[in-house]
C-alpha positions in Angstrom: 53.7 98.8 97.3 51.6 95.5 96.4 48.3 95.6 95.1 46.9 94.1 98.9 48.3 97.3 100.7 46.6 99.6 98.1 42.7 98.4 98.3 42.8 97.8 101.9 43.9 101.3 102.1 41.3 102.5 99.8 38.8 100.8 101.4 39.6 101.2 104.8 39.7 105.2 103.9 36.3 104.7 102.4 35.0 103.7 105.7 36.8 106.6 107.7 36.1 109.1 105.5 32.1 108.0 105.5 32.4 108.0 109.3 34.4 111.7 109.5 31.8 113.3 106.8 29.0 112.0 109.3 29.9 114.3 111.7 29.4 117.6 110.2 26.5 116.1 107.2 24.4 113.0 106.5 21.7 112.8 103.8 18.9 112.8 106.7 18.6 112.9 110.3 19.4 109.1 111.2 17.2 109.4 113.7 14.4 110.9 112.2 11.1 108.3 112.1 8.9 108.7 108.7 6.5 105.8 109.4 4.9 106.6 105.7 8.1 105.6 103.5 9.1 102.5 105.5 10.4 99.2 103.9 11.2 101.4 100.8 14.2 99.7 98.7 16.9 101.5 97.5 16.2 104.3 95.5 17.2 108.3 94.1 15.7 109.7 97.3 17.0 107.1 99.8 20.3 105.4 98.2 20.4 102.2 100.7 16.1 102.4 101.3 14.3 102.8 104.7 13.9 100.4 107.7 10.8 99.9 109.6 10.9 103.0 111.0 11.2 104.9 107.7 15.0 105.9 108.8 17.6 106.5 106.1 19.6 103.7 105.7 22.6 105.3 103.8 22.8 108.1 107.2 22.5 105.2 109.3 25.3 103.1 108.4 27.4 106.5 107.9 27.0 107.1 111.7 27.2 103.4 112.8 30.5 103.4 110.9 31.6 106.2 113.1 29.8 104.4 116.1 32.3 100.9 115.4 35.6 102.9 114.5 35.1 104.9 117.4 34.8 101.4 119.6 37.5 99.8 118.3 39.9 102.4 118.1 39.7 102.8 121.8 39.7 99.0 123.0 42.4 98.6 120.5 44.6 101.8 121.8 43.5 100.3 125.7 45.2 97.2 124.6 48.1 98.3 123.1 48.7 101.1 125.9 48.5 98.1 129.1 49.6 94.9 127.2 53.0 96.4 125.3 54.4 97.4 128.7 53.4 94.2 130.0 55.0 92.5 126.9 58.3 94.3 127.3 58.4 93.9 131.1 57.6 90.2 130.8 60.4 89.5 128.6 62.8 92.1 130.3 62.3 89.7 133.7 62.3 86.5 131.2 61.8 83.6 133.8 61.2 86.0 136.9 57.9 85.6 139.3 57.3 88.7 137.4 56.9 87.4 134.2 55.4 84.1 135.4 52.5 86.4 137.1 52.2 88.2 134.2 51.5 85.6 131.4 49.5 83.2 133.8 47.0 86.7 134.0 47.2 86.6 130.2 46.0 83.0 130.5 43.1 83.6 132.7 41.8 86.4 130.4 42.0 84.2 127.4 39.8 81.9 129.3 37.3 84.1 128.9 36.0 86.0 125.4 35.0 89.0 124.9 31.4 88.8 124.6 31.2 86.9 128.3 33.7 89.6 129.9 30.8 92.1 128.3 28.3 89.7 129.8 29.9 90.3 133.1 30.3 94.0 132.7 26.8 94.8 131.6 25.8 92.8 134.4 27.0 95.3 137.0 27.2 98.2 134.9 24.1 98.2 132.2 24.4 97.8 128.3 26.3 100.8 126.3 29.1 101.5 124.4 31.7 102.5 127.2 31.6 98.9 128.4 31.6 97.4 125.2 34.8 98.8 125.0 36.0 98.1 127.8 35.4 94.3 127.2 37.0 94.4 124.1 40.2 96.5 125.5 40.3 93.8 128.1 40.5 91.1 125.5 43.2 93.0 123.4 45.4 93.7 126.6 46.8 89.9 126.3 47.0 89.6 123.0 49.8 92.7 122.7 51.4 91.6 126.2 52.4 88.1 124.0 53.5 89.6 121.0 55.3 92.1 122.2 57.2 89.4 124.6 57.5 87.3 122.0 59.2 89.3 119.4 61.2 91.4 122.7 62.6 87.5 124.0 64.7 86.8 120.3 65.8 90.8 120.5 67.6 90.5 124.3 70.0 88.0 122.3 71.5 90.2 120.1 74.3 91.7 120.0 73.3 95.9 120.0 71.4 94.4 123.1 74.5 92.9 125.2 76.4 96.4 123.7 73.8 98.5 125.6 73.8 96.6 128.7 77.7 96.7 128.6 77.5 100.3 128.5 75.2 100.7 131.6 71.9 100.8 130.6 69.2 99.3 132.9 66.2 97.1 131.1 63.9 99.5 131.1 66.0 101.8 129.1 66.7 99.2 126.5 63.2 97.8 126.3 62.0 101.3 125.3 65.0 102.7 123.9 66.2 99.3 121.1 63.3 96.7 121.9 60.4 98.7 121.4 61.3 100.5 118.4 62.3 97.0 116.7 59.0 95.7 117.6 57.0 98.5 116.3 56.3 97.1 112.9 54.7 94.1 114.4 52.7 95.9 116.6 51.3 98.3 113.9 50.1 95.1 111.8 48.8 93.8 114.7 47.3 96.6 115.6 45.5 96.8 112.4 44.3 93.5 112.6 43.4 93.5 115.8 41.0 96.8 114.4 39.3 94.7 112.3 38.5 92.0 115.0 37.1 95.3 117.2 35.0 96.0 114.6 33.6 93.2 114.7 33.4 92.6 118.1 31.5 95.3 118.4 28.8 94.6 115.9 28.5 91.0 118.0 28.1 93.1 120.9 25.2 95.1 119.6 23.6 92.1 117.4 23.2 91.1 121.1 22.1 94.4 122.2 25.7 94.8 124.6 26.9 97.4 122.3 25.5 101.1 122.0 22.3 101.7 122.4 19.7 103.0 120.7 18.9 105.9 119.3 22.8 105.2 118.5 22.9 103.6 114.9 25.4 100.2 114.9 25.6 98.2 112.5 25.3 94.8 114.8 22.1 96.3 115.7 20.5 97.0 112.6 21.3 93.3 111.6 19.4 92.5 114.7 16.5 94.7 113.9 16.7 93.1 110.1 16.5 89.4 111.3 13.1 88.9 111.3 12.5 90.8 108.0 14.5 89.3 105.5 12.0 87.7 103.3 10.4 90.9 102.6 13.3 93.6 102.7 16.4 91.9 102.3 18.3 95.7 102.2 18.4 95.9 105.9 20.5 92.8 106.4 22.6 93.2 103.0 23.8 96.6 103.6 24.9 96.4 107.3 26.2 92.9 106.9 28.0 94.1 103.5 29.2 97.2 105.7 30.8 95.3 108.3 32.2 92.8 105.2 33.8 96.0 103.1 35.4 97.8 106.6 36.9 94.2 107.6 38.5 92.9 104.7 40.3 96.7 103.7 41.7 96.1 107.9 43.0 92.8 107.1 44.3 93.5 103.6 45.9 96.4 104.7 47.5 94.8 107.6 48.8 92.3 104.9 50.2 95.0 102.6 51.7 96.7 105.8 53.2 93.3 106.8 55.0 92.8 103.4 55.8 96.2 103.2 57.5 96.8 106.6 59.4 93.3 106.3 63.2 94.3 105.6 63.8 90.4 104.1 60.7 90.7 101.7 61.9 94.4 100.7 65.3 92.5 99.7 64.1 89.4 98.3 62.0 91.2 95.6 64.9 93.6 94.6 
């Protein structure tokens, strides 16, 4: 196991574990308002200080933590649950109307990012965190649909594939039966990094007030609330932004150490 796989597990565990502790105790009520100890820095009663409102910063990120997990666990599971199936359909029917239709609809969502599809959304539906999902799920649902079909197209050469259709087996049963379960290693490092691109999504979302709402803690929106005090309490913009920072880079190292560990030709190379 290399050292990049080890502290992006540690720190990614370090942000779930902060998240799944917030549930059942937090050091105070993160939304409690004490007006009298606002702006305080950090100190032995209030580890990360107090914003303008005199909330506890340290309960505050605890909960947003669970708040951005939460968001882009879900988009990321929408997008793997629609776009795989598309993936493995699309290169099951390789040069079909079916797969034409299918990565041309893949096109037009790329045409449009996340944070306008959220635009669009809140539009019609009003700011929250259910939306804010649902735009990011959106964005993720092309993302999978190519990588599955690219890694699926250079699979339904090979020979244990022509062996299986030999035998009688129609291309659904091999996609999920031999194509999907050589594909899965991809998908998991994808998967991770395509966590880490949730995450912050989402705090983009809120920083633009798309994303939950309060009384909600998010760590987009407490940089937002921060911006205009930065010269005076640089805490509420340092710990948030360094939040967002520490849960990021653990996601993409560990998606790293996952890719190097999972890779057969690596595994052999270094014995």
């Amino acid at each position: 196991m290399n050292r990049n796989l080890i502290l992006g597990a540690l720190l990614s565990s370090l942000v779930v574990l902060a998240a799944l502790v917030s549930f059942v105790w937090t050091p105070y009520d993160h939304a409690a308002l004490d007006i009298p100890d606002k702006l305080q820095p950090p100190n032995g009663q209030h580890w990360f200080g107090t914003d303008h409102f005199g909330r506890d910063m340290f309960s505050m990120i605890m909960v947003g933590a669970r708040t951005s997990i939460a968001v882009a666990l879900v988009a990321v599971g929408i997008g793997m649950a629609l776009g795989v199936p598309l993936g493995l359909t699309a290169a099951a029917r390789k040069g079909s109307w079916l797969d034409e239709v299918i990565m041309r609809g893949n096109d037009l969502v790329f045409a449009f990012p996340s944070l306008v599809i959220a635009i669009l959304i809140t539009a019609v539906y009003g700011a929250g965190a259910i939306n804010a999902i649902v735009a990011i799920g959106i964005f993720n649902i092309p993302v999978f649909a190519r990588i599955t079909r690219g890694a699926a197209l250079s699979l339904w050469e090979r020979e244990f594939i022509l062996a299986a259709r030999v035998s009688g087996k129609g291309a659904a049963r091999i996609s999920a039966e031999h194509i999907l379960p050589n594909v899965a290693n991809l998908l998991i490092v994808q998967g991770t990094i395509q966590f880490s691109l949730g995450i912050l999504a989402e705090a983009g979302l809120s920083y633009v007030g798309l994303g939950a709402q309060p009384p909600t803690p998010s760590w987009g929106r407490m940089l937002a609330d921060a911006q205009t005090m930065v010269s005076f309490a640089p805490h509420l913009a340092l710990i948030p932004g360094l939040s967002i920072i520490v849960t990021v880079l653990g996601l993409n190292l560990l998606g790293d150490g996952l890719r190097d560990w999972l890779d057969p030709r690596i595994r052999v190379a270094r014995v």
